[in-house]
Kinemage of the C-alpha trace (Angstrom):
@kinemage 1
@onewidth
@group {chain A} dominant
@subgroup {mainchain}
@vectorlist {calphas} color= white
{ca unk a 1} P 0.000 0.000 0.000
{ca unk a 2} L 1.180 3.606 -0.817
{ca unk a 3} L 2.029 5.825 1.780
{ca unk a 4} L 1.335 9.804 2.042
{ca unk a 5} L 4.511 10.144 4.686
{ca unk a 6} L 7.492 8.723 5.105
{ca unk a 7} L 7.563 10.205 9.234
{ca unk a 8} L 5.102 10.741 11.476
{ca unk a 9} L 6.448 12.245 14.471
{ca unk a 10} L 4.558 12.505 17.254
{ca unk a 11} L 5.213 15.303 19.802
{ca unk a 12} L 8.205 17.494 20.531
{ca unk a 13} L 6.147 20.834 19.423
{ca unk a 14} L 6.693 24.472 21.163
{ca unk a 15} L 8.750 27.610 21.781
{ca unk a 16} L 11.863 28.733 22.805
{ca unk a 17} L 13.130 31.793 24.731
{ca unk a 18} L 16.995 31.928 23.772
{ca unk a 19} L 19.105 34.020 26.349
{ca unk a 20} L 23.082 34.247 25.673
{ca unk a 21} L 25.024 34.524 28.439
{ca unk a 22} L 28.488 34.963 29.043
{ca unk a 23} L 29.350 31.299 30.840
{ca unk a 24} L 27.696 28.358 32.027
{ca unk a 25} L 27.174 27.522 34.763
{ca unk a 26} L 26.202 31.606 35.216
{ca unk a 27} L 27.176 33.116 38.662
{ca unk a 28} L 24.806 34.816 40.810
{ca unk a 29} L 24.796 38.583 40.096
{ca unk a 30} L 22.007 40.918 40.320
{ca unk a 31} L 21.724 41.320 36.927
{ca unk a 32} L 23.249 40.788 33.230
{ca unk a 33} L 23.595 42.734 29.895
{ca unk a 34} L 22.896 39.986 27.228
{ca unk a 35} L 23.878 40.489 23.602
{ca unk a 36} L 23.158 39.386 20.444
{ca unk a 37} L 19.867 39.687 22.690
{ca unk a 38} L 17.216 37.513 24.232
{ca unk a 39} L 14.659 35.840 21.283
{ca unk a 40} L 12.006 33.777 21.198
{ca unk a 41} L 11.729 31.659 18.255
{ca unk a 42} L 9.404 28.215 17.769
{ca unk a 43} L 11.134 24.896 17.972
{ca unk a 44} L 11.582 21.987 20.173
{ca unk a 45} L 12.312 18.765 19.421
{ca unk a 46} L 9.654 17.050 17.378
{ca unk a 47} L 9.519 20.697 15.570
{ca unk a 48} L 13.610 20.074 14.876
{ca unk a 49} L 13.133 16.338 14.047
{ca unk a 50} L 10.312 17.244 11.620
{ca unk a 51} L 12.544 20.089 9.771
{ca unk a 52} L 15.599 17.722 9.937
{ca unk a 53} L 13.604 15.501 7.835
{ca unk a 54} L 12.066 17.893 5.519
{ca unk a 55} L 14.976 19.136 4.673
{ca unk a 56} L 16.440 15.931 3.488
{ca unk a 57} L 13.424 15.216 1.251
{ca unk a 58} L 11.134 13.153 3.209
{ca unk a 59} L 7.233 13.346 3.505
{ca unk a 60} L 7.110 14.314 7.078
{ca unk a 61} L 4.229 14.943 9.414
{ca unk a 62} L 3.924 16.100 12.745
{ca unk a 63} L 1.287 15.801 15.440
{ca unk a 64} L 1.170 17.186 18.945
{ca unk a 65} L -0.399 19.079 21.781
{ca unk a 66} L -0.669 23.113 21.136
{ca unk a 67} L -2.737 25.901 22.956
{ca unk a 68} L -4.792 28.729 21.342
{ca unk a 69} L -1.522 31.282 22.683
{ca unk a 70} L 0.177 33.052 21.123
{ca unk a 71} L 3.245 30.287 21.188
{ca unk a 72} L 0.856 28.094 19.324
{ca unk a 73} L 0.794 30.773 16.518
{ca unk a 74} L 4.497 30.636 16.682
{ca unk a 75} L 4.263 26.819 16.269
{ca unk a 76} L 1.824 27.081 13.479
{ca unk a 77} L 3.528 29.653 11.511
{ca unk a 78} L 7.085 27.459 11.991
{ca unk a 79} L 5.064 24.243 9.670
{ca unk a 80} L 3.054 26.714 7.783
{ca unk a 81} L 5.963 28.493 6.388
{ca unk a 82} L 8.386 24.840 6.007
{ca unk a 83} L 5.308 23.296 4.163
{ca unk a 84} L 5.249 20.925 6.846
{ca unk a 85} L 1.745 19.233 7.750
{ca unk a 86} L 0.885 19.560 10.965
{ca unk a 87} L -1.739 17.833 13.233
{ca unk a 88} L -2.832 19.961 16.598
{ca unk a 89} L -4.589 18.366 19.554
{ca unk a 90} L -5.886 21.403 22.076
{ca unk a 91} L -3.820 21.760 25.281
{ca unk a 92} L -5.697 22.904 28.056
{ca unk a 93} L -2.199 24.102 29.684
{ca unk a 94} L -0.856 26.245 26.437
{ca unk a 95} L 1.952 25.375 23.960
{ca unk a 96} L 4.792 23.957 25.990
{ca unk a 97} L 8.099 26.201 26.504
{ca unk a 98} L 11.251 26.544 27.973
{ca unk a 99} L 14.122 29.280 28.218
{ca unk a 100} L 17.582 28.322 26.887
{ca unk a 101} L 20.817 29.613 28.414
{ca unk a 102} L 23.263 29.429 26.200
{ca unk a 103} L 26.894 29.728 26.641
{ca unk a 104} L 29.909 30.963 24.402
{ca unk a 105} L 31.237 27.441 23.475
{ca unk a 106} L 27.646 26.620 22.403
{ca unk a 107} L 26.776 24.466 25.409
{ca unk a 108} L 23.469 24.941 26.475
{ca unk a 109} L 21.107 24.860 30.024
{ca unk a 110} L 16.924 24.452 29.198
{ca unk a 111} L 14.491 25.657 31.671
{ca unk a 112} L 11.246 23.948 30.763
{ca unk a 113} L 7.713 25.304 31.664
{ca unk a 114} L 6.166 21.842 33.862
{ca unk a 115} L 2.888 24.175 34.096
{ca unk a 116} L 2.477 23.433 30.368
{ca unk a 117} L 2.150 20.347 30.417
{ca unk a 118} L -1.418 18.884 31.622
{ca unk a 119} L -2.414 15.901 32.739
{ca unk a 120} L -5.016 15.813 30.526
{ca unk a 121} L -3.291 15.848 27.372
{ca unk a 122} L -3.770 13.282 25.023
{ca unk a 123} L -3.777 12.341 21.345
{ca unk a 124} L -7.786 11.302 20.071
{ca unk a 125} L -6.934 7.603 19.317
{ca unk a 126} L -8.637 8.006 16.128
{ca unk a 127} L -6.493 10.582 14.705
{ca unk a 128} L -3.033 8.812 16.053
{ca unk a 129} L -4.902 5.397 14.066
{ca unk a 130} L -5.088 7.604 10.629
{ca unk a 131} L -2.146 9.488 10.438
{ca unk a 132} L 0.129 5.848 11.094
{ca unk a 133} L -1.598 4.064 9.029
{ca unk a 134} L -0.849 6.677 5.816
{ca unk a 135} L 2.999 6.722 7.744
{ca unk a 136} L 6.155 4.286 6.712
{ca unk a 137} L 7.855 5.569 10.201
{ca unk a 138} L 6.857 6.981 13.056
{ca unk a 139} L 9.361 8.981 15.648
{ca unk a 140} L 8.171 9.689 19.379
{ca unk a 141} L 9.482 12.244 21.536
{ca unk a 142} L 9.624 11.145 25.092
{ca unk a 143} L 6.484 13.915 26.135
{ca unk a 144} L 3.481 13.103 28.206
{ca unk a 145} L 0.724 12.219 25.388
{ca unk a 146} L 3.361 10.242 23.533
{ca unk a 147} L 3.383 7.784 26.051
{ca unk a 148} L -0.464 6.770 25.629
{ca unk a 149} L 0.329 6.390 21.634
{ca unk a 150} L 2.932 3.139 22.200
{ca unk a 151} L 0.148 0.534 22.514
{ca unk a 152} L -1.279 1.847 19.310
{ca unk a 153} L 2.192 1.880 17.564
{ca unk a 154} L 2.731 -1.637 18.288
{ca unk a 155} L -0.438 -2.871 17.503
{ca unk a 156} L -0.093 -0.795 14.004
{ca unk a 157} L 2.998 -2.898 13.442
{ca unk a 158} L 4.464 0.525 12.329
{ca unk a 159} L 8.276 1.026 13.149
{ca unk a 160} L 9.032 3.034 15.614
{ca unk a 161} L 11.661 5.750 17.086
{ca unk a 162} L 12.700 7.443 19.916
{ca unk a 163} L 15.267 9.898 21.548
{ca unk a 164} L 15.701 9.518 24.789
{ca unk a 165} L 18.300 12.692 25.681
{ca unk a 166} L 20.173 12.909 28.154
{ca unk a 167} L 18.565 9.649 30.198
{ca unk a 168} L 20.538 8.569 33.165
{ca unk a 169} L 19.580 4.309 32.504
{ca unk a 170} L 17.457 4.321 35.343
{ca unk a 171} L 14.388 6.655 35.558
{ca unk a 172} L 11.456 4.563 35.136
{ca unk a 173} L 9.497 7.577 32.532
{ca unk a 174} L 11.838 6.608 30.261
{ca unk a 175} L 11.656 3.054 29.923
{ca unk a 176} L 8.746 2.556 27.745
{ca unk a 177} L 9.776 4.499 25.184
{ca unk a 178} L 13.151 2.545 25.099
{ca unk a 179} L 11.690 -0.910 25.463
{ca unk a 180} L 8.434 -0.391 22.883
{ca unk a 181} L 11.054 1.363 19.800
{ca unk a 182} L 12.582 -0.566 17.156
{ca unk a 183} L 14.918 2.393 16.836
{ca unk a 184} L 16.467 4.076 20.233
{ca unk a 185} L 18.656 7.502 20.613
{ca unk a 186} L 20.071 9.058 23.521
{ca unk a 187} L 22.999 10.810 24.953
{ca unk a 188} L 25.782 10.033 27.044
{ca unk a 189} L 25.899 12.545 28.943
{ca unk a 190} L 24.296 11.209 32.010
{ca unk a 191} L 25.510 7.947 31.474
{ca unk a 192} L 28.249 6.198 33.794
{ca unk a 193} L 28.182 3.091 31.637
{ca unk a 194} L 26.887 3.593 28.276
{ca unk a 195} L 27.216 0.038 26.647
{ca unk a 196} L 25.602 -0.938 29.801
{ca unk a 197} L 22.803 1.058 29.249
{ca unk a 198} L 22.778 0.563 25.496
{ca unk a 199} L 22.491 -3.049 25.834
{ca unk a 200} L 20.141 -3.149 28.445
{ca unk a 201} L 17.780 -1.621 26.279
{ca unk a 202} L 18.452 -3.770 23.203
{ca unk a 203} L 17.990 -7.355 25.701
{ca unk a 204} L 15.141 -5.785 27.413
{ca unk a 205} L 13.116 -4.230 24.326
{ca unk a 206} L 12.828 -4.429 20.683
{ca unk a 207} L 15.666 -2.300 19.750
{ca unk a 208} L 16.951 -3.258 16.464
{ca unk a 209} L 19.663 -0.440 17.025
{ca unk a 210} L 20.368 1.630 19.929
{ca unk a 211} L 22.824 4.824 19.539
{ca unk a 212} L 24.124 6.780 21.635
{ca unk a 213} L 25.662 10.117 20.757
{ca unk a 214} L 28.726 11.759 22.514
{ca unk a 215} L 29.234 14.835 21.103
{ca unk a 216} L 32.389 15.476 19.746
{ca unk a 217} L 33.967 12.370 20.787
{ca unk a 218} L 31.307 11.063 18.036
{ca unk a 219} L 28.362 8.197 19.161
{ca unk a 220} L 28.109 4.417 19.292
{ca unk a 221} L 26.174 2.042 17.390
{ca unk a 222} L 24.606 -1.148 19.064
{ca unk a 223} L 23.495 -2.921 16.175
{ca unk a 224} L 23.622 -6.780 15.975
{ca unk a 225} L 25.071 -7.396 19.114
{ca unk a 226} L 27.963 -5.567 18.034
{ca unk a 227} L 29.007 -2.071 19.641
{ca unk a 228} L 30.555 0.314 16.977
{ca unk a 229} L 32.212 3.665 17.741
{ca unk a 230} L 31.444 6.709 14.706
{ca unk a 231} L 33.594 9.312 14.386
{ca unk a 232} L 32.048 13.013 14.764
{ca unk a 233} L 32.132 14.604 11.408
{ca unk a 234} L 33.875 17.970 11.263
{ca unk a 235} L 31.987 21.207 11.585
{ca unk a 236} L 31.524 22.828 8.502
{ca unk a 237} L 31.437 26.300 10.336
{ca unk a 238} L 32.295 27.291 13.541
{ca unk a 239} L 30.185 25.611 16.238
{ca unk a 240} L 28.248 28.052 17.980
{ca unk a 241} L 25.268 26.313 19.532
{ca unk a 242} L 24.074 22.634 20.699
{ca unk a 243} L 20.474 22.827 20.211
{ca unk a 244} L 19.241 20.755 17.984
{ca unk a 245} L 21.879 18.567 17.245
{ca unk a 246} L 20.681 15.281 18.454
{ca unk a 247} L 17.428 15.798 16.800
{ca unk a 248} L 19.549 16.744 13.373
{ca unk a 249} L 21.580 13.272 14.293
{ca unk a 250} L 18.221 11.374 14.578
{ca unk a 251} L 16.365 12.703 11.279
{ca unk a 252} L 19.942 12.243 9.655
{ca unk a 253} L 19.953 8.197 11.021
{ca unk a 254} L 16.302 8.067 9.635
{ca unk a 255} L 16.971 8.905 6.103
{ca unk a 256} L 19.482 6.148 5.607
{ca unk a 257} L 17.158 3.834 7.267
{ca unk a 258} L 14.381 4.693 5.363
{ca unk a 259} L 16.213 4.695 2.153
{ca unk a 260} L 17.936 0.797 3.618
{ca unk a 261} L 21.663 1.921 4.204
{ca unk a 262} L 23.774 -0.162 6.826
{ca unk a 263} L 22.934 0.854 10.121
{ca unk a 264} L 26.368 1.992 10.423
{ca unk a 265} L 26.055 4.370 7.206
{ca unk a 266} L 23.105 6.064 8.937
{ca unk a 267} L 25.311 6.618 11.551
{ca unk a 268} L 27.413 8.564 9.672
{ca unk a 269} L 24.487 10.656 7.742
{ca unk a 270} L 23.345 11.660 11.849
{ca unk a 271} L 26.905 12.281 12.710
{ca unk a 272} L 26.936 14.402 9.438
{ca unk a 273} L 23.554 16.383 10.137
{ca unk a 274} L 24.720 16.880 13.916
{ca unk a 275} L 27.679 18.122 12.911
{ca unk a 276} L 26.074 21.028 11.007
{ca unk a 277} L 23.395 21.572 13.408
{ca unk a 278} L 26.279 22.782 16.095
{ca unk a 279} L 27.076 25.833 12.916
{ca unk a 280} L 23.217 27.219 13.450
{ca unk a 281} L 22.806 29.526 15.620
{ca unk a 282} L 20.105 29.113 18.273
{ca unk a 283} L 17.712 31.520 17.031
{ca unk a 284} L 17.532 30.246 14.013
{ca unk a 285} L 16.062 26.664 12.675
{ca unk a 286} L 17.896 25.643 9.485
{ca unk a 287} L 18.826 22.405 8.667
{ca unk a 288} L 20.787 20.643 6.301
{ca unk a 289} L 20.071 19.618 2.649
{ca unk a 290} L 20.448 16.598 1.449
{ca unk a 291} L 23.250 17.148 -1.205
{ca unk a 292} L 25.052 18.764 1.762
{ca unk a 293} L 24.744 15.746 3.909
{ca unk a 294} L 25.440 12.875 1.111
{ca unk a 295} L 28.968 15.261 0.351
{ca unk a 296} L 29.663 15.583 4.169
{ca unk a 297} L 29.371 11.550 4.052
{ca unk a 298} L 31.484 10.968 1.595
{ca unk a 299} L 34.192 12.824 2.900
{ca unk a 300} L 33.696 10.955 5.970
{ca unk a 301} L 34.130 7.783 4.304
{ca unk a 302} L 37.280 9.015 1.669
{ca unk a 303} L 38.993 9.621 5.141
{ca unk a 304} L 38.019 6.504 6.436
{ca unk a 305} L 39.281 4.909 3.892
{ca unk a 306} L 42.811 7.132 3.822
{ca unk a 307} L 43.129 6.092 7.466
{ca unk a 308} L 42.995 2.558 6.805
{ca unk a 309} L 45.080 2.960 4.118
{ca unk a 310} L 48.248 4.163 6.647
């Protein structure tokens, strides 16, 4: 049967407050003179996910939770001006958001708005039933209504994917996205043992492949029993900002999967789109192209292949 979109993604939608500041962590003072400025811009990460993989050519759509605020606007005008369906459910809490401090290496502290997020939310089953069953893929960002869609996912027999951030292996919100994916992402940042972690969720779940990104010391690959280190690609700019980048990794992964590359080729097309994510500054959402990403991988792969070589 044909399919209208390659990803659904489910999730991940709202608006950020970007504040520079001059280090991280920021010392107490009574107050600070912040330039470029403080903007507020939409974005989060299904919104970066679903631009990611837009960018690189794929039928994306994206569903999630909005209020009738004016961050919702912000939201709506984001898809509206990408060309990017989008699917809103009414939040009776507002459009989530969150403040970003962000320092001068491009390391960056969120402040997220819990008061946003309600209870209540949910997806209409009906609607999460229609919009996977016209989907190849579906992505799910680790949010509260997301949560009450993994029953449906499995029963759809749809694959499924997930970033987890910046987990820590054990809090229990986590685990059923990582167990109930066929495709797991998360950071290593809170992780004391990350092939630990990594293989605990492949045993434990139905993780085909489990990565687990490291910034610029790269990301590892859990695929087939076998645990594979990537290299980071290299910046094609200077780095100036974080945000983003593990989404750009994940919609990166998902376009060589889609398309049937190695697992460890994907790799290299999220390393690739990460890489270039860090060059964007935070108030603004572009992502790369796919002619951009293909030549970034093949450069990855002509040095591979020089290295091996010596």
């Amino acid at each position: 049967m044909h399919k209208q979109t390659d990803v659904l993604v489910l999730g991940g939608a709202g608006v950020d407050t970007i504040v520079h500041v001059p280090e991280l962590p920021l010392p107490f003072a009574d107050s600070y003179m912040i330039r470029p400025g403080i903007e507020t811009r939409a974005g989060q990460s299904g919104d970066f996910v679903a631009l990611g993989l837009h960018a690189l050519g794929l039928r994306t759509h994206h569903l999630d939770v909005i209020g009738d605020d004016h961050e919702g606007d912000l939201v709506r005008a984001l898809h509206r001006d990408r060309g990017i369906p989008f699917t809103e459910a009414h939040g009776p809490g507002g459009t989530k958001r969150a403040v970003n401090l962000v320092g001068p290496d491009g390391r960056r502290l969120s402040l997220y708005d819990a008061a946003r997020s309600h209870e209540s939310d949910r997806f209409e089953e009906e609607t999460v039933r229609a919009l996977v069953a016209a989907a190849r893929h579906v992505h799910v960002v680790i949010t509260h209504p997301c949560a009450f869609t993994l029953p449906v996912l499995r029963e759809a027999g749809v694959t499924v994917s997930t970033d987890l951030h910046n987990w820590d292996g054990v809090d229990t919100y986590h685990e059923p996205f990582a167990l109930q994916s066929d495709h797991v992402f998360l950071s290593t940042a809170a992780l004391t043992d990350p092939e630990r972690t990594m293989r605990d969720i492949a045993d434990r779940g139905r993780a085909r492949t489990v990565v687990a990104t490291s910034g610029a010391d790269g990301s590892y690959l859990l695929y087939d029993g076998e645990l594979t280190h990537i290299p980071a690609a290299v910046p094609p700019a200077p780095v100036v900002d974080s945000n983003g980048a593990g989404d750009a990794f994940a919609s990166g992964f998902l376009l060589g999967l889609l398309n049937g590359e190695h697992p460890r080729r994907c790799a290299l097309y999220g390393a690739v789109a990460g890489a270039y994510a860090c060059t964007v500054p935070s108030t603004r959402t572009d992502a790369i192209g796919l002619e951009e990403l293909l030549a970034g991988v093949a450069d990855m792969e002509k040095e591979s292949r020089a290295d091996n070589r010596k």
